[in-house]
Each structure stands twice: as C-alpha cells, then as structure tokens.
C-alpha positions, 0 to 999 in steps of 0.5 A, spaced: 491 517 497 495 513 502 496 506 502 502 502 499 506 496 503 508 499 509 513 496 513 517 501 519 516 507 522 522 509 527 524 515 531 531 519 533 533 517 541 536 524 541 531 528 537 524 524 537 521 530 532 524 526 527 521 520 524 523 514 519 518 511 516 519 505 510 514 502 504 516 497 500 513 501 494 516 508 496 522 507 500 524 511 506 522 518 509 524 522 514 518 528 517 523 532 521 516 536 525 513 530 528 510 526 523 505 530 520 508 531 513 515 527 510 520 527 505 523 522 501 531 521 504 533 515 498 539 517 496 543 512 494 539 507 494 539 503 487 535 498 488 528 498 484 522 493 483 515 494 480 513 494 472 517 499 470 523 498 475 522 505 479 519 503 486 524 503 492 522 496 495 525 498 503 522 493 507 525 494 515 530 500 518 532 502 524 537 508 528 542 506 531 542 507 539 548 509 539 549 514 533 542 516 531 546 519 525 547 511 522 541 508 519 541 502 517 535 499 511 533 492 508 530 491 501 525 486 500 526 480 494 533 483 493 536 481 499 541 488 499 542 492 506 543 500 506 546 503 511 546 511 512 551 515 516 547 522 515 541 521 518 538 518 512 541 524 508 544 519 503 545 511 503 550 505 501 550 498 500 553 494 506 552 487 505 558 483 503 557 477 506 550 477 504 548 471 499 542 469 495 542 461 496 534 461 493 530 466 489 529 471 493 531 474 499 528 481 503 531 483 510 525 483 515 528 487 521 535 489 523 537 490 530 544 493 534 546 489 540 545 494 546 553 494 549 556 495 541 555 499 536 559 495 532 554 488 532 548 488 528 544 483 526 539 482 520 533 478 520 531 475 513 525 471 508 528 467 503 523 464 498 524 457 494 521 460 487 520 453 485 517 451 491 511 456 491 514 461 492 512 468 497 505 464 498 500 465 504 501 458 504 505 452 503 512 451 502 516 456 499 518 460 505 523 459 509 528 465 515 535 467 516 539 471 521 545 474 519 550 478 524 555 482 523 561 485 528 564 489 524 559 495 524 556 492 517 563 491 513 561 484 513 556 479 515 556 473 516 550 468 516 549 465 524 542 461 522 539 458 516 531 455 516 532 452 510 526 451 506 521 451 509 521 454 515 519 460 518 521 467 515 525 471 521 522 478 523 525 482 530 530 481 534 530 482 541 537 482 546 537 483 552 541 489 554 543 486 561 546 480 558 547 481 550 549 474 548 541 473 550 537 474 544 530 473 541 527 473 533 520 472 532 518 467 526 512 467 521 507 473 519 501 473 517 500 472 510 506 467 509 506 459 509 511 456 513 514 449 515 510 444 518 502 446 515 498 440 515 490 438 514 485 444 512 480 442 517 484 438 523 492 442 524 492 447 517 497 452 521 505 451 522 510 455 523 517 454 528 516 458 534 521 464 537 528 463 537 533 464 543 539 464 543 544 464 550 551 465 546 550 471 540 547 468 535 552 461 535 546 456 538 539 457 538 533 454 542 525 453 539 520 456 544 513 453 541 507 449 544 511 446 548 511 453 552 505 455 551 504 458 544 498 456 540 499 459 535 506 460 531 506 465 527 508 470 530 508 477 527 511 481 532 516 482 538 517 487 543 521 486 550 519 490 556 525 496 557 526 494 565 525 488 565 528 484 559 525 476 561 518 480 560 516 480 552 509 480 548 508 477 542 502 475 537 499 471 533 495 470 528 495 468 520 489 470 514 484 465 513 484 465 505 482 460 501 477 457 508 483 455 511 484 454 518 476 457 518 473 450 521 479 448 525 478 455 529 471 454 529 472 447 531 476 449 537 471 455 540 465 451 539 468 446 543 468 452 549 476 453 547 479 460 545 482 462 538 489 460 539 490 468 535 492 473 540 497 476 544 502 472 548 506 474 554 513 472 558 516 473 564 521 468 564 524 470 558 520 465 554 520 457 559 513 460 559 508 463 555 501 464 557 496 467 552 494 473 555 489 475 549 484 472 545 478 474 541 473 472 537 475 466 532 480 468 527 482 476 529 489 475 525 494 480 530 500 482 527 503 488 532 505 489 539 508 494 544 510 497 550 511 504 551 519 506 553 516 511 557 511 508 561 511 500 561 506 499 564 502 501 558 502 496 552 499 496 545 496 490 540 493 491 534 489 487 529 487 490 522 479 490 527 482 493 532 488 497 537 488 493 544 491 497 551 492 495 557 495 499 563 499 493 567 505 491 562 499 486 558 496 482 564 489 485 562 487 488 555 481 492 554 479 495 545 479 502 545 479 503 538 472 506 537 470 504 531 466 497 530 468 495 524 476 496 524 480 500 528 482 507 522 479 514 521 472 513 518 471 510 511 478 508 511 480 501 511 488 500 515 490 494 512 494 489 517 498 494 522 505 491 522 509 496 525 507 500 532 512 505 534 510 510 541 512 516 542 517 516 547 515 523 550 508 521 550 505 514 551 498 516 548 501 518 542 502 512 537 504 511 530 502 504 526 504 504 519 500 498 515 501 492 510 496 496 505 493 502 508 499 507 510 501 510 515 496 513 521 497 516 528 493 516 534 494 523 539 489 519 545 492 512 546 488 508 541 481 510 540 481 515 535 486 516 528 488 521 523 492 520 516 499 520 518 501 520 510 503 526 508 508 527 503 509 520 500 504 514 498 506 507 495 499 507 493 496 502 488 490 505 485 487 500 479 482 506 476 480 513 477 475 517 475 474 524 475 467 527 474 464 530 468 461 535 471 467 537 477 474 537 474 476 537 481 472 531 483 475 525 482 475 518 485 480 512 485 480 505 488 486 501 489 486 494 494 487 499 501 480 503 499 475 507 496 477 513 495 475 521 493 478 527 492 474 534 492 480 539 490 483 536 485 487 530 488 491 536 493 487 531 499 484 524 499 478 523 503 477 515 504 469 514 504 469 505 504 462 506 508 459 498 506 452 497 508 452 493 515 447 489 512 451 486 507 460 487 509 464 488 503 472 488 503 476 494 502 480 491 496 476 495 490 477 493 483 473 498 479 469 505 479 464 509 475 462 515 475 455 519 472 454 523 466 448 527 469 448 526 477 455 528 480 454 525 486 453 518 484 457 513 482 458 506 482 463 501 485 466 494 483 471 489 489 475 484 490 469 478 492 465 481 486 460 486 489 457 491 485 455 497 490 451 504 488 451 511 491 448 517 491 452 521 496 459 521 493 461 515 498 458 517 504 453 511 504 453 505 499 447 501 497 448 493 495 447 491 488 450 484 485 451 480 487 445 476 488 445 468 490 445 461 485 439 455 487 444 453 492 444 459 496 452 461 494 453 467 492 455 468 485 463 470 484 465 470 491 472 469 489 472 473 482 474 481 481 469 485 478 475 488 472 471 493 469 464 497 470 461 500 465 455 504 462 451 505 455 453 512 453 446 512 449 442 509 456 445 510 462 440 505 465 444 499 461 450 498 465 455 491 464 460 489 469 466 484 467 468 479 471 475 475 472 478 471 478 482 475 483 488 479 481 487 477 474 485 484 471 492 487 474 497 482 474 501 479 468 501 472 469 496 468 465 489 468 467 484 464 464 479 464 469 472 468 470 465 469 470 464 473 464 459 479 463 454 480 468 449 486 466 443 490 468 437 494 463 435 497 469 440 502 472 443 497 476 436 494 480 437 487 477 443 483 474 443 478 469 449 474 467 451 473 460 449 466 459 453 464 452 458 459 453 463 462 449 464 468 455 461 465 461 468 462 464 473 467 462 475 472 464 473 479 461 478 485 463 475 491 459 468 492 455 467 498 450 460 500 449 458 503 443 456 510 444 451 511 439 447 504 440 447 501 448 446 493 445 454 493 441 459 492 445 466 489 445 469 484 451 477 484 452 478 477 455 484 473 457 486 471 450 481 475 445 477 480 443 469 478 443 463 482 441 456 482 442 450 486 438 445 485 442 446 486 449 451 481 452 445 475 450 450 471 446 458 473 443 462 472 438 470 472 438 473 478 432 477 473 427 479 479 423 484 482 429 491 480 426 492 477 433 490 474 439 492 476 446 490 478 453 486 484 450 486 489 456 484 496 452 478 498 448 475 504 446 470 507 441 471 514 438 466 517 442 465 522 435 465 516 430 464 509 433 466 506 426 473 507 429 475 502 434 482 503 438 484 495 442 491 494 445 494 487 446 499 484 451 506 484 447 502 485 441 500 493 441 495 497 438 491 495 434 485 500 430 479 499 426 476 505 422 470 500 419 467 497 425 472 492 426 473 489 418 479 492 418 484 493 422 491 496 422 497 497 427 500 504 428 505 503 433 511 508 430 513 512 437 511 507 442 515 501 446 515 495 443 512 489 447 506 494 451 501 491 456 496 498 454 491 499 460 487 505 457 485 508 450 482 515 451 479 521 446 480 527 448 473 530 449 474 535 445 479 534 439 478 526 437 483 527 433 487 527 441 488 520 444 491 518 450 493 512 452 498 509 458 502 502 458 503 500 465 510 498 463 513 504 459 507 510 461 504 514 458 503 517 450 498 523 446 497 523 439 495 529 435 494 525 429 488 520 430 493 514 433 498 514 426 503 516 431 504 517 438 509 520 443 510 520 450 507 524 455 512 523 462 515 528 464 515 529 471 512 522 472 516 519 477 513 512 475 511 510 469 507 503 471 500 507 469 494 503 471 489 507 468 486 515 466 481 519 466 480 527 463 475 532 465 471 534 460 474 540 458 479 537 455 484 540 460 485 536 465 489 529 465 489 524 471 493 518 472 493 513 476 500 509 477 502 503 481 506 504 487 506 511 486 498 514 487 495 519 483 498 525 479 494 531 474 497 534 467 494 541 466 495 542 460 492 549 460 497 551 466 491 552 471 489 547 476 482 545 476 476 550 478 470 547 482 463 550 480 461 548 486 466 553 490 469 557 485 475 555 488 481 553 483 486 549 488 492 552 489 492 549 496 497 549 502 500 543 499 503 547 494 507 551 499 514 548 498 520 549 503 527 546 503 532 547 508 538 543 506 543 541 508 541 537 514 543 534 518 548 542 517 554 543 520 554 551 518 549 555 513 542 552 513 538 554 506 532 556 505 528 555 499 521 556 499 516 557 492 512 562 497 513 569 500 516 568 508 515 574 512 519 572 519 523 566 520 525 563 527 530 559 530 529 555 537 532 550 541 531 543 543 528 545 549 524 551 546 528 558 547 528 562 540 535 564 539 534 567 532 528 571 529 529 575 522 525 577 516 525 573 510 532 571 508 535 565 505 540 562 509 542 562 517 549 561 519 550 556 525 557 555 525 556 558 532 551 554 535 553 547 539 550 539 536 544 538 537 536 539 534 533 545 532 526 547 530 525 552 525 519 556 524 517 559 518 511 565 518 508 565 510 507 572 508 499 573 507 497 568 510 496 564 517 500 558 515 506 557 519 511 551 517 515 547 522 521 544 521 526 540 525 534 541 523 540 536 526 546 541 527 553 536 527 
C-alpha cells in the first residue's frame, strides 16, 4: 500500500512528463508517463537507515533549471548531498565541505540560483542528540544553510542557527536580484527555540530569513511582520512578481500542547494563528490571508507557474484554492473528514507541485500517506503511488477463507487487498460518531465469516466490521467514573481471539509506539478482554499486568482461559481468562517477549522469541524450556512465530533485523528464507490456510507474497488467479539514450511506436527488441507500447541526448 515518509516531488522544465518523487524510506523515482507508475533511480546512493540498514533515506531533490539532466538530492540524519548528471539514472555523493558538528544532520531543500548553474544553496536540520533530540517539541532541533559556487564540488556553510533554532526548509531567490533570498523555518512536528509555557506562549520558532547579499548577512521576519505563528512548513514565490510570496503555518497539538492557548485566542473573538500568509513587499509585511477553525496544522503552499493567479494550500484536513494570487481562499476538497481518496487518510501534505501544462493538475506527496494526484484543481484524488512505497505496515493478515484477501495496518491506514497484495484498497471508514485516528496498531480476521474483521490504533480503540472495512462499529474503549476515556495515549499491540470460542477475544495494550520500537518501554495497560464477541470489555485487574506493557498474547487453541502475555520484561501466563497472571519462572531469561505461539496441533509446544535473547521452546507446557537457535542471528528482536497449517513440523519465523527463516524440522533448526526480499526488517506474517501462501509485512518497504507452489492466489470468489496488469514488466534502458533504445519486456508486444514531444509518430513497427535513435535530434519522446492479446497499452517517456 502507499505510505512511508514522503517528501519531494518535482518535475522535468523541459519535459514535464517526467517526474521526481523522494521518500525517505524508498529513495527517489522517476515516472517517465506523467505520474502514474514509478521506477526506483538510486544508483549510487550509498547512504542506508532503518533496521536492517536497507532503507534509502532521500528527504529533498531538485532538477536544475538550467540542465534538467543535473539533479541534486539530500539524505535525512546523515547529512550527505547527491547529485546526479543523468536525469537521476545514477548518483554521487557531492558534499565536501559539509560537517556533522551535532548528531544528526538531514538536508530539507536544495536550491539553484536562477542566473547561475554554478551557485547552489542546501537547506538543513541538525539535532542535538542530547538535547532531545528530532522531538516535535523541545530543544534539540536547530537549522542551517550551505552554499556552494562551485556547482557542488564544495560547500561552505553561510548560516548556522545553533541549538536550538529553527530547522531551515526552502529557499527563495528572487530572479531579478539573486543576491535577494528567502529560507522558510520550522515544520510542523518539530520543536524550536524559544517555546514557552503549554497554556500561555507554547510555540516558538524564528520566522523567514532574508538575505540581500547571497547568503552573507541575514534579516528575521517574524511577529514584528505579522507572522503569528513561526513555524512555517513551507514557501513559494510568486513567478512574475518576486516580492509576492505565500507561506503557512502550523504545528501538532500532541500532548495537549498549544490546544488551550489556541482555544483561548478563538474564544476571546480571535483567529488561529494557524494558517497561510502572504507578502507583497518581499516580507516588510505579512498578512494572514487564511485562518481556519482552531488548530488546523498547515504544511504546504503553491502558485501555479502557468496561471498565477490560482494558488494552493494544503493541511492534512483539507486542499485550499484561490483564483486571485492568494488574496481570498475557498476549500475545494469534497471530503469532510480530510482532503484524500475515499478510506485514505494523506498524512500531513508536505510538498505540492503543479503541473506546468495545467494548473488543475496537481500532485501532493505526504509525511505518512504517500503520494496523490488530483486532475480537477483539488476537490477530488487518485493513488499516484504506483511503483514503489516507504509503507510501514505493522500486522497483515490474510483470510482464512480467501488466499487472496488480505489486510494490513501501518501508521498511514487500514488497508485491504482483494488480489493478492497486486492493489491495495484503503478502507479507514471510522463511525462519525466516534473519530478514530488513522495510525493502526493491529487487525484481526475471522475464521468462519470472511468479511469480518477487527481492528486496533494508536489512542487504543478497538473497532469491529462486518463488510471487509467499509463500515466500522466502535468497540472499546469505554470511559472511567470520571468521564476519561481509558487508554487514550496507549496502542492496542496486539489483538486476539480463542481458537476454541471466537466469542473470547483479548487485547494488549501498550504506550504509544512501544509495540514497534526498540527503545524501552515499560509502560501500558495490560489486558484488556471481551467474553462476548467484543459487545463488552473488561480490563485484567491483577496488579502484576495492569501497568505493563503487553506486546503479544498466545491463546491456547485447545482451551479459551490459557493464555500467555509477552510484556516488556517477561512472559506471564494466565489460566483462567486473564483475571489474574503469574510470570513463568522457568524461561532461562527475561526480556521483552515480542512473540508467542502454540502449536496449533499440540499446545504443549510452546515457541517465545526474546529481544537479544532468541528463541526459546517448550515441549511440556512451559516446565522446560530449550534454546534452538542453530542458523539464526545472533542478538534478534522475532516479531512473529508461525506453523505451517498444514505441516506443523514447518514454522516461519521473522526477525525485524535480519527477516525472515523456515524450519522443516520442528524448530531444531532454521534457515533463511530472503531471496527476493529487498528489506528484511520484517514486522509481521501471515499464511493462507493451504499452506502455500506466505506474506510479510516489512518496515519501510510494503508487503511482499511467497508462492511456494509457484502459483499466485486463487480467489474462490472469482475464480480468478492474480496475474494482473502489474505483472507486465517493460524496460527501456538506457535513458536518458544516446543511440539504441532496448526494450525489454516479460509479455508479448504486438506494435510499438515512437512519437515526438509534440505528438508526431515518427516510428511504427511490429515487436522488436531495440530502436535505433542516432538519428533523431535531443529531446523527449514517447514510446507507446500494444501488448499482444490484450487492450493494455504502455506509456513511456525516453530523453535522447
């Protein structure tokens, strides 16, 4: 499914079909047909993050205005610039001169001075590990600018906030004077110098800098010019009249921060200081053209370049149009709840790009949600995601009854899959009556009824369905004597049912984050549980678990009251429904216990995977415990254990820093299973119940599928095994291309053809395999593709140098 930390999108001057788009999970790509599928281009970017140091962390990229060849990219935390001379084909690391004077470092915006390829300006974050550290509040954040005039060969730093300050994010330079420039400051989610009391001044921040010499001195422009607010996401500069700029304003209310300073200024016949701001006298004077409700957080501006008269503003509600250069501002986005296709919830739009041929078409690539596309000027949105994903999905699930049918949750939504994983459906439908964030913890399918399923978030509700998503039912939580409602601020880690009485479910609880991350964690709730089908909850009142955090639980399959717990620092068990526990003395270790399992054909088999630790096994009801770990890593952090339904003799396991293993001998050994799985920091598993069917979900990186029969998922439903359109696989390579163009393709072609930029064809033939060029002057084409047997037609856009 889409999702991930998206950053960037930018797009070709010269050939507009071709676009960049940066996440800071998956890297770059580049869609050569306009946005509607991608391709990774991250050659030569050596920079890695995540669990098992395979993500490609790229923040921020832009396509020189003067060589739409040249790209320039930044990393987040390693501070490292990339620049590309290929159209993104391949990359090099550029940044002598760059320094790491704190902890962390990640470049937030590159810019060209408009008159010379040859000055380049780098816009950055630096973090005071010690400080706080990347925090959406407090003092570890601070900003920085570097310049080059040596078209990157080096770079020299031109401003430096300290800690704290203000992380710096785009620049502005006007192209009538380019010693005049502007750098926004601040973003939503991270903190910033000067914050003050919760109820009376929370917010801080430094404002826009200017700059009338290139960088040498800088001006602040902040309350004293009208501009409530300081943290200020974004920037864009009017294109014919360079004193004219728009930004907005806003910052996440967590932890009830801001809420009663904002409230208290709207109820006193005042407006949010959140909002969008405009300039037309290159910022002496700013004045708040957009204000809505109380704390609606806005993180995105843009003019369109080829009409500007229209602009854009976006919050993670909501997508703003105005028709007079941002005077005046209407919402257009249709839906109530928030601005993105139906049952998907964005995440905070960080980036708007227009199209330039069109100023209705506009893309928005999002903090947590992916990257969408709108074809009439904002009200409505389509996927735009095609092709890669930085998703981090936490659980999957596959139904029993449907090979094919499979869900998913990760902090950008709830999401389901009808054909095998080939698309992805988000179906994050709350009740009105009860708002549940999009941050999903944990899901459940059902044994007997397949379109029912459950569902577990971040704030801890447990919600029920009985159409496959479409509509929800709010289950839990309920509210204490005093009207609170219980676990506000926990996850819901796990959820589960009794395999013997499907009546019994029970539900971990754990503070937010905590069942994901490494760090300790202590604190929770316990258990929660339902006798009921989930009508009524209960939580487990023993002391021993009650405050804890409880990551995973194991139910017996043969007997619905014996259950297993695995919390932050033990494993506990509980024989009669979760009323009372006691810890199990007899494992050799305690630890975080994130994986737990029965033998769904022996529940005297008991399997419990350890942080740092391993693996551990019971044959005996957990008297006796031994610790088969010959062919895995050592020190492994196991998310899931799982039996083959078929062959319990066959078990699965994945360990979020080194993926995925399979034993064939009961669990006296293992081997590892991760071909073809780019990253290993597998979260979770599921298998149909054939036997033959194996997902996993993996951090940064979406959802992948083993066949171990060598055949895709039949649905019962349809008949219909999932060989999709997906599947068809064409590459033209090289390109950019100086000659021959080859095609390469899985599929039978029955006619390919060649136009111009302008829409002449200049070449149709039968299936080949390559097309000479050498004849043809620079510039872009579009190749159209016929597939034999089929009405799919494949568009491609190729640079000929």
């Amino acid at each position: 499914p889409p999702g991930g930390l998206g950053y960037d999108i930018r797009y070709n001057p010269d050939f507009p079909d071709i676009w960049y788009v940066t996440d800071a999970n998956a890297g770059v790509h580049r869609s050569t047909d306009n946005g509607n599928r991608w391709e990774s281009v991250n050659e030569g970017i050596e920079t890695y993050a995540g669990p098992t140091n395979e993500l490609i962390p790229v923040f921020c990229l832009t396509v020189s205005q003067h060589d739409p060849m040249i790209l320039w990219a930044g990393t987040q935390y390693n501070g490292h610039l990339y620049k590309s001379v290929d159209a993104g084909v391949t990359w090099e690391e550029k940044d002598e001169g760059i320094t790491k004077e704190y902890d962390l470092l990640s470049f937030r915006g590159i810019t060209f001075d408009p008159a010379s390829p040859d000055i380049i300006y780098a816009m950055g974050e630096i973090t005071d590990e010690s400080l706080g550290g990347p925090t959406v509040w407090g003092s570890g954040t601070g900003g920085v600018i570097y310049k080059s005039t040596n078209a990157g060969e080096s770079w020299e730093k031109i401003w430096d906030g300290g800690v704290p300050s203000s992380l710096t994010r785009y620049m502005w330079i006007n192209p009538k004077n380019t010693d005049v420039l502007y750098v926004s400051t601040g973003i939503f989610d991270r903190g910033a110098v000067g914050e003050g009391d919760f109820v009376t001044d929370p917010f801080g921040g430094i404002g826009i800098l200017k700059s009338i010499n290139g960088g040498e001195t800088w001006t602040i422009q902040n309350e004293d010019n009208g501009l409530r607010c300081l943290y200020l996401g974004s920037l864009f500069m009017h294109p014919q009249h360079p004193d004219t700029l728009l930004t907005c304003a806003g910052h996440v209310l967590t932890d009830g921060r801001g809420i009663q300073y904002l409230e208290n200024i709207v109820n006193s016949g005042g407006i949010t200081p959140f909002g969008v701001y405009r300039t037309i006298d290159g910022g002496q004077h700013w004045t708040q053209v957009l204000a809505e409700g109380t704390g609606e957080v806005f993180s995105a501006v843009e003019y369109s370049t080829l009409n500007p008269k229209i602009a854009y503003a976006a919050s993670s509600t909501a997508i703003y149009r105005s028709v007079d250069a941002g005077e005046n501002w209407d919402r257009v986005s249709l839906r109530k709840e928030n601005w993105g296709p139906p049952g998907i919830v964005t995440g905070f739009p960080i980036d708007i790009q227009c199209d330039p041929r069109n100023p209705d078409r506009l893309f928005i690539n999002n903090y947590g949600g992916g990257n969408y596309l709108s074809d009439d000027g904002g009200m409505t949105w389509t996927n735009a995601s095609n092709g890669y994903t930085g998703s981090r999905p936490r659980k999957i699930v596959v139904s029993p009854q449907d090979a094919s049918l499979i869900y998913t949750v990760a902090p950008s939504g709830i999401w389901s899959s009808d054909n095998a994983g080939y698309t992805w459906n988000g179906i994050h439908y709350p009740p009105e009556d009860a708002p549940v964030p999009a941050d999903y913890t944990a899901v459940l399918g059902d044994e007997k009824l397949k379109n029912h399923i459950y569902a577990g978030t971040v704030g801890s509700h447990i919600l029920e369905s009985f159409d496959g998503g479409m509509t929800w039912e709010f289950l839990w939580p309920g509210f204490d004597e005093f009207g609170e409602m219980i676990g506000y601020n926990m996850e819901i880690s796990d959820l589960v049912y009794a395999p013997s009485d499907q009546d019994i479910l029970y539900a971990g609880l754990s503070a937010s984050g905590c069942s994901f991350s490494a760090e300790p964690c202590a604190r929770g709730m316990g258990v929660v549980f339902s006798h009921d089908g989930g009508k009524t909850w209960e939580l487990s009142k023993d002391n021993l678990i009650r405050e804890i955090a409880v990551i995973d639980i194991a139910v017996n399959p043969l007997n619905a009251q014996e259950l297993y717990a695995g919390t932050e620092n033990c494993l506990l068990f509980s024989e009669n429904g979760a009323e009372s526990w006691t810890q199990v003395a007899t494992l050799p270790v305690k630890g975080r216990t994130r994986a737990i399992t029965y033998n769904p054909g022996n529940p005297g088999q008991i399997f419990v995977g350890i942080d740092e630790h391993g693996i551990y096994r019971s044959n005996d009801g957990g008297q006796n415990w031994d610790h088969p770990v010959a062919g895995l890593q050592p020190n492994p952090s196991f998310r899931k254990i799982l039996f083959n339904p078929t062959d319990h003799t066959v078990i699965y396991l994945c360990d979020i820093l080194s993926g995925v293993y399979r034993s064939d001998d009961g669990g006296d050994s293992w081997t590892s299973m991760n071909e073809n799985l780019f990253n290993r920091a597998v979260t979770d598993l599921s298998i149909s119940t054939d036997g033959q069917h194996l997902y996993a979900s993996a951090y940064g990186n979406g959802i992948y599928r083993r066949d171990f029969n060598g055949i895709p998922p039949v649905s019962p439903t349809t008949s219909i095994s999932y060989f999709l359109k997906e599947d068809v696989q064409v590459t033209l390579f090289p390109n950019p291309v100086s000659k021959v163009l080859n095609i390469r393709t899985n599929v039978d072609i029955n006619r390919l053809e060649l136009y111009s930029s302008s829409g002449t064809k200049l070449y149709s033939s039968p299936c080949i395999s390559e097309i000479n060029l050498s004849n043809l002057p620079p510039g872009c084409y579009h190749v159209v593709i016929f597939l034999s047997n089929t009405d799919q037609i494949i568009h491609r856009a190729i640079i000929k140098r």
